[in-house]
Backbone as a ProteinNet text record, in pm:
[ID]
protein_1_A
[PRIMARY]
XXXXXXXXXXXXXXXXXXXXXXXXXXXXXXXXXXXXXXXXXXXXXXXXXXXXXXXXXXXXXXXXXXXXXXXXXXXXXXXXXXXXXXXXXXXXXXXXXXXXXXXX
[TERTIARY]
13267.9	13125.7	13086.7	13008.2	12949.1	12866.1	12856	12775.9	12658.6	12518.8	12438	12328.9	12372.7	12311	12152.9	12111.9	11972.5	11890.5	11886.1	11844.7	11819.4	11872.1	11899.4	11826.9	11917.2	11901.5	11741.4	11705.1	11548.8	11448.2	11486.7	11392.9	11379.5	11505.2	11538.9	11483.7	11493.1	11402.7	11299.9	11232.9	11092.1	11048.1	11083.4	11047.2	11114	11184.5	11236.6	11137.4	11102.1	10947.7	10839.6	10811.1	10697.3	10688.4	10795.9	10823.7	10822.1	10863.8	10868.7	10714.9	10686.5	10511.6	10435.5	10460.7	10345.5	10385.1	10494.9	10532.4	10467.3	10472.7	10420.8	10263	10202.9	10070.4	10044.1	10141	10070.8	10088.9	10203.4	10246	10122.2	10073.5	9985.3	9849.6	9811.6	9659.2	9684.6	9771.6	9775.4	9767.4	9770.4	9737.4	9579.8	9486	9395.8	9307.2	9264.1	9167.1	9024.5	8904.1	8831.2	8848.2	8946.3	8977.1	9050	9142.7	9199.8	9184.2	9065.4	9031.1	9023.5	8976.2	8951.9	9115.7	9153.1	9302.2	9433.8	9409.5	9488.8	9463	9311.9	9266.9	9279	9288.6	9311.6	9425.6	9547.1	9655.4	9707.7	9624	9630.7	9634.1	9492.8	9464.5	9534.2	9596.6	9722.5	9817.4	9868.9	9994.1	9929.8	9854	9798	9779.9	9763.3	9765.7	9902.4	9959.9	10108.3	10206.7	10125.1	10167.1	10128.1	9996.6	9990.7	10028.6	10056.3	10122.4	10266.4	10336.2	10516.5	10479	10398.3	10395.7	10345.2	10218.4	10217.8	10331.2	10413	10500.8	10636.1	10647.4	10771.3	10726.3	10622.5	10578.5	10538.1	10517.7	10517.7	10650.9	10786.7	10850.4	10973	10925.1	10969.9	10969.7	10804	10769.6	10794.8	10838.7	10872.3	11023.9	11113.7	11269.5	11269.9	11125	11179	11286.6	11297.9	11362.7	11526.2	11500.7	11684.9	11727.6	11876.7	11933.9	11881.4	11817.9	11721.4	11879.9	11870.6	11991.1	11862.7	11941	11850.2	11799.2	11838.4	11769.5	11650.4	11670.8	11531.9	11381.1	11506.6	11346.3	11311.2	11363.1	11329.5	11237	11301.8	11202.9	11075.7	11025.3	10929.7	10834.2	10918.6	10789.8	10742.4	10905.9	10824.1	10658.5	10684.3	10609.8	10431.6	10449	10373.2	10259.3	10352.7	10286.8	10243.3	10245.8	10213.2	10136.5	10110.9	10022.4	9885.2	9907.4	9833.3	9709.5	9800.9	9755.3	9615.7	9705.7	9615.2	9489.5	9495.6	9371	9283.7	9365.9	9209.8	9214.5	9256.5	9180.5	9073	9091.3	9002.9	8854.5	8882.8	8826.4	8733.9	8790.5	8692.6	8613.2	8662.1	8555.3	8450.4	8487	8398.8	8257.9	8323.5	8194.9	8165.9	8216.7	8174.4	8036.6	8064.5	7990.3	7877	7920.2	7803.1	7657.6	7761.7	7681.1	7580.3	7652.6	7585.8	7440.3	7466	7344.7	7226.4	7236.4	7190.2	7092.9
10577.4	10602.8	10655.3	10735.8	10819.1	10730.3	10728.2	10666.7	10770.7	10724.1	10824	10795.4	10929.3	10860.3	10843.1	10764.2	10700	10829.2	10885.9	10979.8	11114.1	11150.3	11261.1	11270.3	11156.2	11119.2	11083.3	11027.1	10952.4	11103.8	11183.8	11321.8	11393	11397.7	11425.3	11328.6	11186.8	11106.2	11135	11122.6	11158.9	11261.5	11369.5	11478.6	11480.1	11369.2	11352.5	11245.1	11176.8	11023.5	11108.9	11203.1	11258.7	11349	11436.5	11481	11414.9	11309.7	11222.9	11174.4	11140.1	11029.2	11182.8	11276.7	11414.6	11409.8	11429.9	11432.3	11339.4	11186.7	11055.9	11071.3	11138.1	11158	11219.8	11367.5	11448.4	11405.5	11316.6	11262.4	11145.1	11028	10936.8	11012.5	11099.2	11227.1	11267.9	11325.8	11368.1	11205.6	11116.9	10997	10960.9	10970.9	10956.9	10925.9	10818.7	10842.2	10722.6	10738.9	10651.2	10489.5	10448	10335.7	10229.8	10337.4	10319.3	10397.3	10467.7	10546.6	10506.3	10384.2	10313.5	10277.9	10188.1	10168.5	10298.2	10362.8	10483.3	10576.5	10587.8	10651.6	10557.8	10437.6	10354.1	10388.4	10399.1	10394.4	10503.4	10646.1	10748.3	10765.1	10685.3	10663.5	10646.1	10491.5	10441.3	10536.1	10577.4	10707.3	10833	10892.8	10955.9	10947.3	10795.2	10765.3	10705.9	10689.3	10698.8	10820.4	10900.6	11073.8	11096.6	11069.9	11087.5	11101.3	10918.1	10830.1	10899.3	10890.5	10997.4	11143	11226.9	11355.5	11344.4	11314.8	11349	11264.9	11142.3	11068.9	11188.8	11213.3	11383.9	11455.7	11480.7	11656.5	11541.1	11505.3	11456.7	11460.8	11367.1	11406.9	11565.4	11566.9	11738	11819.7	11821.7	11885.9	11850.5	11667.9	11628.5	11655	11730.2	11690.7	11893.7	11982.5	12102.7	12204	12129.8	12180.8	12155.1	12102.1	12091.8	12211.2	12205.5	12362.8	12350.9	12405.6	12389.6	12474.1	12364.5	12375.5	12399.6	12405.8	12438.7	12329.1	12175.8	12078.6	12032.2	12097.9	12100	12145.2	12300.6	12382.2	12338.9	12289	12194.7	12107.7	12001.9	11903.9	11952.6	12044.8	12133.6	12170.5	12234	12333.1	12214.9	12102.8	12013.5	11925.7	11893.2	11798.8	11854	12017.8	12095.3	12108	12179.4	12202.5	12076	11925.2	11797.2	11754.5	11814.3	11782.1	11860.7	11956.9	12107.2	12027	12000.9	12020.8	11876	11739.2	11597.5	11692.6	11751.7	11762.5	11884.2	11966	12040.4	11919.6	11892.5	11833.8	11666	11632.6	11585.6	11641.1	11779.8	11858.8	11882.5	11934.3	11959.3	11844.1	11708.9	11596.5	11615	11623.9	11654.7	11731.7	11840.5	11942	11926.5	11905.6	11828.4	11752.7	11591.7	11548.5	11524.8	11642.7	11671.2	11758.8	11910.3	11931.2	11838.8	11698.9	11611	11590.5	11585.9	11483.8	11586	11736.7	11794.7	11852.7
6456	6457.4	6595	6620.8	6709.5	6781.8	6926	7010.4	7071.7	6997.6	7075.4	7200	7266	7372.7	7389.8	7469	7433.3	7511.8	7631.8	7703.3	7603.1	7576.4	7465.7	7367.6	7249.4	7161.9	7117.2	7206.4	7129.5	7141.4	7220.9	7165.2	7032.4	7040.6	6913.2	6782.2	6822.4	6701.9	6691.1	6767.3	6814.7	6706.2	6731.1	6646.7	6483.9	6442.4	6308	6260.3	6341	6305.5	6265.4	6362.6	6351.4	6243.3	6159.9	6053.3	5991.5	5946.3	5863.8	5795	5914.4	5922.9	5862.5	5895.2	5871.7	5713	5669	5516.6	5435	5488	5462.6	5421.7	5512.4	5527	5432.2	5420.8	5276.4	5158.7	5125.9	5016.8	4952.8	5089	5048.8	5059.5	5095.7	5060.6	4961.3	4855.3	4723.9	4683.5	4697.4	4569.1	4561.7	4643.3	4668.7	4484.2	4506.7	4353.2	4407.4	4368.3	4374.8	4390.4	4343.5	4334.3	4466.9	4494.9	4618.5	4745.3	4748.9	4871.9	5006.6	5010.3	5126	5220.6	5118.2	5140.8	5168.5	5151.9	5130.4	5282.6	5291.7	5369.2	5492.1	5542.6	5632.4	5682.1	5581.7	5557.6	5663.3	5578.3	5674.7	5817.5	5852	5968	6062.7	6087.2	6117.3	6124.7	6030.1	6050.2	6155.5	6136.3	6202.5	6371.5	6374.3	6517	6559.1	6482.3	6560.2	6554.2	6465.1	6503	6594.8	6718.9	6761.5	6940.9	6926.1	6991.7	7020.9	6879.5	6886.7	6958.8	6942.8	6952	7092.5	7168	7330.2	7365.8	7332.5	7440.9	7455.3	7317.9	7339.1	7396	7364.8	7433.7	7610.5	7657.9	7782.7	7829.9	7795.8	7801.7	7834.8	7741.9	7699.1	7852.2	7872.7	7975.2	8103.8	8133	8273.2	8289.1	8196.5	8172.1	8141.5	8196.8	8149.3	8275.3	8396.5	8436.6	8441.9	8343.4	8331.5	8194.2	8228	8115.9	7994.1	7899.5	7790.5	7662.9	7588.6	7474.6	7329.1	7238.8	7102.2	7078.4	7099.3	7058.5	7126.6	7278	7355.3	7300.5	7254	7207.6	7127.7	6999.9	6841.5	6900.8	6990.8	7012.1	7105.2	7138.4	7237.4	7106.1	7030.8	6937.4	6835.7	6805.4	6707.1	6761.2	6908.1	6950.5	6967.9	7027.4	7090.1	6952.4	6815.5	6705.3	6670.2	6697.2	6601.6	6719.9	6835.1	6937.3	6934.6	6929.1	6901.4	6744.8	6627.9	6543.9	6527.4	6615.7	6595.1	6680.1	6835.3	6890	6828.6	6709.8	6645.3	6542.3	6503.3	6367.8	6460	6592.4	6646.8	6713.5	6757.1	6767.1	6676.2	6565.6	6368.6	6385	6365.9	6357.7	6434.7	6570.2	6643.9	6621.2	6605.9	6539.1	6451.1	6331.7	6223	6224.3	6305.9	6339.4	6439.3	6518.2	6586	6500.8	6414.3	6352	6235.5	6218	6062.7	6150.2	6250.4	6341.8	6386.1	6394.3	6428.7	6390.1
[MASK]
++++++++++++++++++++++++++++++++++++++++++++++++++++++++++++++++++++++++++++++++++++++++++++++++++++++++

């Protein structure tokens, strides 16, 4: 069995959690029915914020570790983190305006 190393290695998780949890998310948003909205949508929530949590601690990462030789698993874990970083602060953003516009 393969010994992996922890330095390395956990970037690379990082960006397989965060795939994962994003899949998770779309899978429990298609069940959505009146009945269980509340619960479901909580549910979301939670995932959501530990997408968020996974995605800046990589992409922080990423970026304090960019001056070392950049291999293909670098860039994977760069574009995975950047795009799941990118995407939590518009869709925080949307609320934003969203709800600025409800009030307005």
């Amino acid at each position: 069995m393969k010994k992996f190393k922890i330095n390395t290695d956990f970037k690379i998780q990082l960006s397989i959690i965060v795939l994962s949890l994003f899949i998770l998310i779309g899978i429990l948003s298609y069940q959505f029915s009146n009945s269980n909205f509340h619960i479901i949508s909580t549910i979301i929530g939670f995932l959501i914020i530990a997408v968020a949590i996974f995605s800046f601690t990589g992409l922080y990462n990423s970026i304090k570790n960019i001056r070392k030789p950049i291999t293909i698993k670098k860039m994977y874990h760069i574009i995975v983190t950047a795009l799941a970083a990118c995407l939590i602060l518009y869709i925080i953003v949307e609320n934003i305006i969203n709800a600025i516009k409800k009030f307005i």
